[in-house]
C-alpha positions, 0 to 999 in steps of 0.5 A: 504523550500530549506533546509527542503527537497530535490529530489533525482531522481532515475537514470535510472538503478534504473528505470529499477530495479523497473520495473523488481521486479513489473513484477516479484512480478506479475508473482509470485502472478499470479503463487501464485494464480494458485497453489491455485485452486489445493489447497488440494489433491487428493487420492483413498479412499476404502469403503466397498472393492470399491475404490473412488476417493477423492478431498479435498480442505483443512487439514480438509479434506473438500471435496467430492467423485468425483466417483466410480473408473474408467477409467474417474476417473483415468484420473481425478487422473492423470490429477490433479497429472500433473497439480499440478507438473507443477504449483508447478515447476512454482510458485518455479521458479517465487519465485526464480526470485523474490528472484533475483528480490529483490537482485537486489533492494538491489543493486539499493539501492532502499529498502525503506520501513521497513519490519515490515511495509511490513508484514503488506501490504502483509497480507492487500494485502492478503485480511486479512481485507476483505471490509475495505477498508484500505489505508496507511495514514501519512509518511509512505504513502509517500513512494507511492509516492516515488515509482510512481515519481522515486525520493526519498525525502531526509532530512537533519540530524535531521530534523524529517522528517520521524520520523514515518517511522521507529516509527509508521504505521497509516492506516485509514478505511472506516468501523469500525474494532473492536479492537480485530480484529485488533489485530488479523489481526496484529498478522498474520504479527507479533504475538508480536503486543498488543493493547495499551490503546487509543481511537481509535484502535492501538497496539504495537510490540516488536520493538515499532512499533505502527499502528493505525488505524484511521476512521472518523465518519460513516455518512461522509464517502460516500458510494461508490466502490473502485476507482483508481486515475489518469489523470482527477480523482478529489479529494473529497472537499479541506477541508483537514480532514481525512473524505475527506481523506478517500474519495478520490481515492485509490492510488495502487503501488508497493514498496520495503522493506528493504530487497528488496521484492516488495509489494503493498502499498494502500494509498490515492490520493496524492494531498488528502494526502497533504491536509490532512497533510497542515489541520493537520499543521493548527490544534491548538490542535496538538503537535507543533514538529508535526504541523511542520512536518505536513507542510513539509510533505505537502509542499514536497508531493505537490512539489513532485506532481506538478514536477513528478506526473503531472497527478494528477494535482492541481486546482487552487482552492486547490492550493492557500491553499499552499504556494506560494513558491510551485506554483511558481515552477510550473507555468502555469502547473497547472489546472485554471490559466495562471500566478502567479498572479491568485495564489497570488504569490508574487516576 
C-alpha cells in the first residue's frame, strides 16, 4: 500500500492561499447576489402625454408600472440608479479580488480540478439542477477531500490512480433527470456535450470527457432534507452500495481548478465514499483494471480520513472491513475500540 499512494501535506502558504480564495470566492457570490435584486432597470414610459415610472425585472420586459410620475416616484427612479452604481462597482471590485484570489492559487500550486469539471459544479451550484440533489461520485470526488485535509494524494507514474480525473465525471442523484435534461443542463457549461448510447444517463464533449450520472433505485433512496456531515454525523448502513451512498450526508467545500478559480464541489460523506469504492473493488462483475483502482482509491480515502479529517471518525464496525494495515496506523483514534486487537490486526 506505501508504494500505491502518498500524502503531500500542504505547507502553510498554500493553507493561507485557500483560506483567501473561499473568502473572496464568498464575498463575490455575496455581491453576485445583491446585484441580482436590481436585476432589469428602470425607465420613464409616456402614455397618453403622462409620464410612468416603469420597473422591469428581465429582456422581456416583464414588470409593471410603479405610478404616475411624481415626486415619490422620482426618488424611487434616483434611488434605484444609485443602488445599481454602487452594487455594480462593488460586484467589479469583488470579480478583481477573486481574479487576484485565483493568481495566487496558480502560485500556491494548488489548481487541482480540470476546468471542464469546474464548469459543470458552477452551473450545479447555480441551481441548474433544481431539487436533485446532485453530489460529485468517483475520483474526482476526491479532490474534496483533498481540499477539507490540506494534503494532496499523489501517485506514482503509471499507476492509474486517477484516471478519471482527467477522463470522466461521475455524479449520482437522489431523483430521476430525464436524459434530455441532462443533456440541457451540460450544455449550459459546454454546448459540445452529446449523449452517448448507455443505460443509464451520460454524454459526451468534444475533448472526451464523459459524466454520467448514476441513481439508485427510487424505493431505496430515503426521503429526507439536505444534510451536512461533520463531528458525530453517522453514515447510512456499511453496505457500501451507491443507494447507501447517496444517503449519506452532503460533503460541501471549496476547490480550485486548473485555472485557479474557487468553486464548490458536493460530494458524499467521506467515510461513505470509501465504502463505496471498498464495495465497487469487491464487485465480481467489475473490470479487473478497475477493481483495483477501486481498492486504493478506498484505502487512501480512508487513510487520508483517519490521519486529516478526524471528525469523520470511523467506528469500528465499518473499520474492520478495510485492511488491517489501515487501522494499524491510527490506533486507538478510532470510534469503539481501545487496541488493535479489537480490529483483528495482526504484527
Amino acid at each position: 500500500m506505501a508504494n500505491e499512494y502518498a500524502f503531500q501535506e500542504w505547507q502553510e502558504n498554500q493553507r493561507r492561499t485557500l483560506e483567501r480564495a473561499v473568502a473572496a470566492y464568498q464575498a463575490y457570490g455575496e455581491a453576485l447576489k445583491d446585484s441580482l435584486t436590481l436585476k432589469g432597470g428602470m425607465h420613464w414610459k409616456t402614455i397618453k402625454g403622462r409620464d410612468y415610472l416603469y420597473r422591469y425585472r428581465d429582456r422581456q420586459g416583464h414588470g409593471g408600472s410603479l405610478g404616475p410620475r411624481s415626486p415619490l416616484t422620482e426618488e424611487k427612479f434616483r434611488e434605484f440608479r444609485r443602488q445599481r452604481e454602487e452594487r455594480t462597482a462593488n460586484l467589479a471590485a469583488r470579480r478583481r479580488e477573486l481574479a487576484e484570489a485565483a493568481r495566487f492559487c496558480r502560485a500556491a500550486l494548488i489548481h487541482r480540478v480540470p476546468n471542464p469539471v469546474v464548469r459543470i459544479l458552477r452551473r450545479l451550484e447555480q441551481g441548474d439542477l433544481p431539487g436533485a440533489q446532485v453530489m460529485v461520485i468517483g475520483a474526482q470526488a476526491l479532490h474534496a477531500y483533498e481540499f477539507a485535509a490540506g494534503v494532496f494524494i499523489e501517485a506514482p507514474k503509471g499507476a492509474r490512480f486517477w484516471p478519471e480525473a482527467g477522463q470522466g465525471l461521475t455524479l449520482a442523484a437522489a431523483s430521476a433527470i430525464p436524459p434530455e435534461e441532462f443533456l440541457q443542463f451540460l450544455r449550459r457549461a459546454d454546448r459540445s456535450f452529446h449523449l452517448r448510447p448507455e443505460n443509464e444517463p451520460a454524454a459526451i464533449n468534444k475533448v472526451g470527457l464523459t459524466v454520467r450520472l448514476l441513481r439508485p433505485s427510487p424505493a431505496r433512496v430515503q426521503p429526507q432534507p439536505r444534510r451536512e456531515g461533520g463531528v458525530g454525523a453517522l453514515v447510512p448502513a456499511a453496505t457500501g452500495d451507491l443507494a447507501a451512498l447517496v444517503n449519506s450526508p452532503r460533503f460541501a467545500q471549496v476547490v480550485i481548478g486548473r485555472r485557479g478559480d474557487p468553486v464548490i464541489m458536493v460530494a458524499p460523506d467521506p467515510r461513505a465514499q470509501a465504502l463505496h469504492k471498498l464495495w465497487l473493488s469487491q464487485q465480481e462483475g467489475r473490470e479487473p483494471a478497475k477493481r483495483v483502482r477501486d481498492r486504493v482509491q478506498a484505502l487512501a480515502l480512508a487513510e487520508l480520513v483517519l490521519r486529516y479529517l478526524p471528525q469523520y471518525y470511523f467506528f469500528s464496525t465499518e473499520l474492520r472491513l478495510f485492511p488491517p494495515e489501515v487501522a494499524s496506523r491510527v490506533e486507538g483514534l478510532v470510534e469503539g475500540y481501545e487496541s488493535s486487537e479489537d480490529l483483528g490486526v495482526e504484527y
